[in-house]
C-alpha positions in Angstrom: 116.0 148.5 67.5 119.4 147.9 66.8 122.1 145.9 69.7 125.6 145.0 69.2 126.6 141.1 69.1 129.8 140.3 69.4 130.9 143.6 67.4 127.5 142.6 65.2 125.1 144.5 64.4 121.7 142.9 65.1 118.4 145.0 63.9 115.3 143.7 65.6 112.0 145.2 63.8 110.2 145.3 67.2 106.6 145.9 65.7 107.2 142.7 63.7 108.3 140.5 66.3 105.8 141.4 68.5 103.0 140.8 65.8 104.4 137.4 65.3 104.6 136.8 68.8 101.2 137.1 69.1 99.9 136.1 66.1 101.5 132.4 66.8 100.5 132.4 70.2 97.1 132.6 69.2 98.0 130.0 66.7 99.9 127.4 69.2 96.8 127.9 71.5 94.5 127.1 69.2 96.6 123.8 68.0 96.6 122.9 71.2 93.2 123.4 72.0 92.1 119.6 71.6 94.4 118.5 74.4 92.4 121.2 76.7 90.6 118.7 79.2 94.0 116.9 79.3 96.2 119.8 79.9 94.1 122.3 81.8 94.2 126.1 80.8 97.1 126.8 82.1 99.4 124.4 81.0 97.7 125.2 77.3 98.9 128.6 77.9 102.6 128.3 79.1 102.5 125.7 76.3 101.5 127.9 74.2 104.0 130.8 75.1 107.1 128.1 75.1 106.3 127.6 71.5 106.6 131.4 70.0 110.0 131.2 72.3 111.4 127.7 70.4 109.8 129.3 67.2 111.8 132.4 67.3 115.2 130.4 68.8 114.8 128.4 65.9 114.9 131.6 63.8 117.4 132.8 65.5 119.5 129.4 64.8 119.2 129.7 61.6 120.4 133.1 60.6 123.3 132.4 63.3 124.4 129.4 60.5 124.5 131.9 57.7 126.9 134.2 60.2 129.0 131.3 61.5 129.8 129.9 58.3 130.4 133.3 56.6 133.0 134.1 59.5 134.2 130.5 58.8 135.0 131.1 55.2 136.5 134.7 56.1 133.6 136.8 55.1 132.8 140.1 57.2 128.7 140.2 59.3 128.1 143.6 58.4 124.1 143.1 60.0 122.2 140.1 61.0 118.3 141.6 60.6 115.5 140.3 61.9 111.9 141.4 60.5 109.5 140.2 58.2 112.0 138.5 56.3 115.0 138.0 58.9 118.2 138.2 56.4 122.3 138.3 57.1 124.1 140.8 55.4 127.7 140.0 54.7 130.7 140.7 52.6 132.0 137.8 50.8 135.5 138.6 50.8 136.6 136.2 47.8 134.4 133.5 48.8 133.9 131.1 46.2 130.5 130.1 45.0 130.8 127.0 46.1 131.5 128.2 49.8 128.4 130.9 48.9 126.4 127.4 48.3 127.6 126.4 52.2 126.6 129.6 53.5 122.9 128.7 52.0 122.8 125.6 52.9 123.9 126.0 56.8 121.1 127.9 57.8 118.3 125.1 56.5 120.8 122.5 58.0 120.4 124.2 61.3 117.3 124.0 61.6 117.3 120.7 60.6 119.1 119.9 63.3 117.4 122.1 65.9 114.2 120.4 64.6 115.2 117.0 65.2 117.0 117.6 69.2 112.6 119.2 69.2 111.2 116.3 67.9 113.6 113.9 70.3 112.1 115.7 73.4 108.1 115.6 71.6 108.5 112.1 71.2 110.1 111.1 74.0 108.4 113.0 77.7 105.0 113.2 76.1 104.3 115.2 79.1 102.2 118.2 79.1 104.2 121.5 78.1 107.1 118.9 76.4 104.3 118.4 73.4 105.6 122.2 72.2 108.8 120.6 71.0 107.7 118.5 68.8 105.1 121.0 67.1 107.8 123.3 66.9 109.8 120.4 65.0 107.6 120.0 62.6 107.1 123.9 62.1 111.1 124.3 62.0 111.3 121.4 59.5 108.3 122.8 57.3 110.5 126.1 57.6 114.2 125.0 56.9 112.2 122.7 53.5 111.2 126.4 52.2 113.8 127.8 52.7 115.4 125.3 50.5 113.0 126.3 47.4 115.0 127.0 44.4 113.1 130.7 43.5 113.5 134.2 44.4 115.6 135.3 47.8 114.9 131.6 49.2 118.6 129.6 50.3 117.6 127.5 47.9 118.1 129.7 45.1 121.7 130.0 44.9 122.0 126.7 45.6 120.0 125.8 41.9 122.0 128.6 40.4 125.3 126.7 41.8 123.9 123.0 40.1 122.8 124.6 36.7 125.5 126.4 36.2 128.3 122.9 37.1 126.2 120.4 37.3 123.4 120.4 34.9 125.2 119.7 31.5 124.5 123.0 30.4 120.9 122.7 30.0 118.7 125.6 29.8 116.9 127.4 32.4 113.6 126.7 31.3 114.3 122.6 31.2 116.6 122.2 34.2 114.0 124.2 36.7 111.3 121.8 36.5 113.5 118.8 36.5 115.3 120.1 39.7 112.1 121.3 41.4 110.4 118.0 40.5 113.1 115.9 42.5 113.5 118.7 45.0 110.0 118.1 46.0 109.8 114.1 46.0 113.1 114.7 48.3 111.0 117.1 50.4 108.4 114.3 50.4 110.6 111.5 51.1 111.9 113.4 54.4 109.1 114.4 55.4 107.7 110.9 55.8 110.8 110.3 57.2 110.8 112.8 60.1 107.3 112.6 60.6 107.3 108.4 61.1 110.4 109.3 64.0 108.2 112.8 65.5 105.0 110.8 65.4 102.4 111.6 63.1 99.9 112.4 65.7 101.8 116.2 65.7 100.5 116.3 62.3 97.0 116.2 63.1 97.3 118.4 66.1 96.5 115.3 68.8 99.7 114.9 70.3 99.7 112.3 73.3 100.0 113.7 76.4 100.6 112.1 79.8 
């Protein structure tokens, strides 16, 4: 299924979304099944269904930072796609490869920031279907962190490309890759304590409180 956006093309895999609807529905519910004799069954379904929406607005959010910043630099959306590996497709009408670097980076910081207005609300109603935000922060955060891995069609990729190529004192592929991913990961740790000591790490073991 393919709509128009703002002169955009957006393809929408239908199946897909659909399967991933429900397939994290059943996943939310289940997450949320220990709050059960605090919530009541229907507040653990709405809750439930309110988290495949924020999980899919936060995908949306972050493919709409690729798009934004492309247009920003002067590249041309020739398809924002969403299936099993939503993707923008753009020209890069002379960008530079640092601005390409931007373009990676914005979707990740995004959903960053989508994640943390999330884990505001989790941490701060504690009330009943208000719990989804902050599971869906630490989801987007686990999400926008991958993203970020320096391999294959990841952001992250050309964003190592960029550093080994200007910034690593011209040292080989096969040195510079497990130095890089060895500080990207104590970074990914370092955050992650981080976010999780403001979210609460209650969301982590799946016993958020609830009023």
């Amino acid at each position: 299924m393919t709509v128009l956006v703002f002169g955009v093309p957006v393809e929408v895999d239908f199946w897909v979304t659909l399967v991933f609807a429900l397939s994290f529905a059943g996943v939310s519910f289940f997450y949320f099944w220990g709050l059960l004799p605090r919530m009541g069954w229907k507040t653990l379904v709405v809750t439930s269904l309110i988290s495949v929406v924020l999980m899919m607005v936060g995908i949306v959010l972050h493919e709409l930072g690729h798009a934004l910043v492309v247009v920003y630099f002067g590249g041309t959306i020739k398809s924002v796609v969403f299936a099993l590996t939503p993707s923008v497709d753009f020209y890069l009408n002379r960008m530079t490869q640092g601005e390409i670097v931007i373009v990676s980076l914005a979707g990740p910081v995004f959903g960053l920031i989508y994640s943390l207005i999330n884990a505001a609300i989790g941490r701060h109603t504690g009330k009943s279907v208000f719990v989804a935000a902050g599971y869906i922060a630490l989801l987007n955060f686990i999400y926008s962190m991958i993203n970020l891995l320096p391999f294959g069609d990841f952001d992250g990729a050309s964003i190592f490309d960029y550093i080994h190529k200007n910034l690593a004192l011209q040292l080989p592929g096969s040195i510079f890759l497990p130095i890089y991913t060895t500080i990207y990961f104590a970074l990914v740790i370092l955050a992650f304590y981080v976010f999780i000591t403001f979210l609460g790490k209650e969301y982590v073991i799946g016993k958020p409180d609830v009023k």
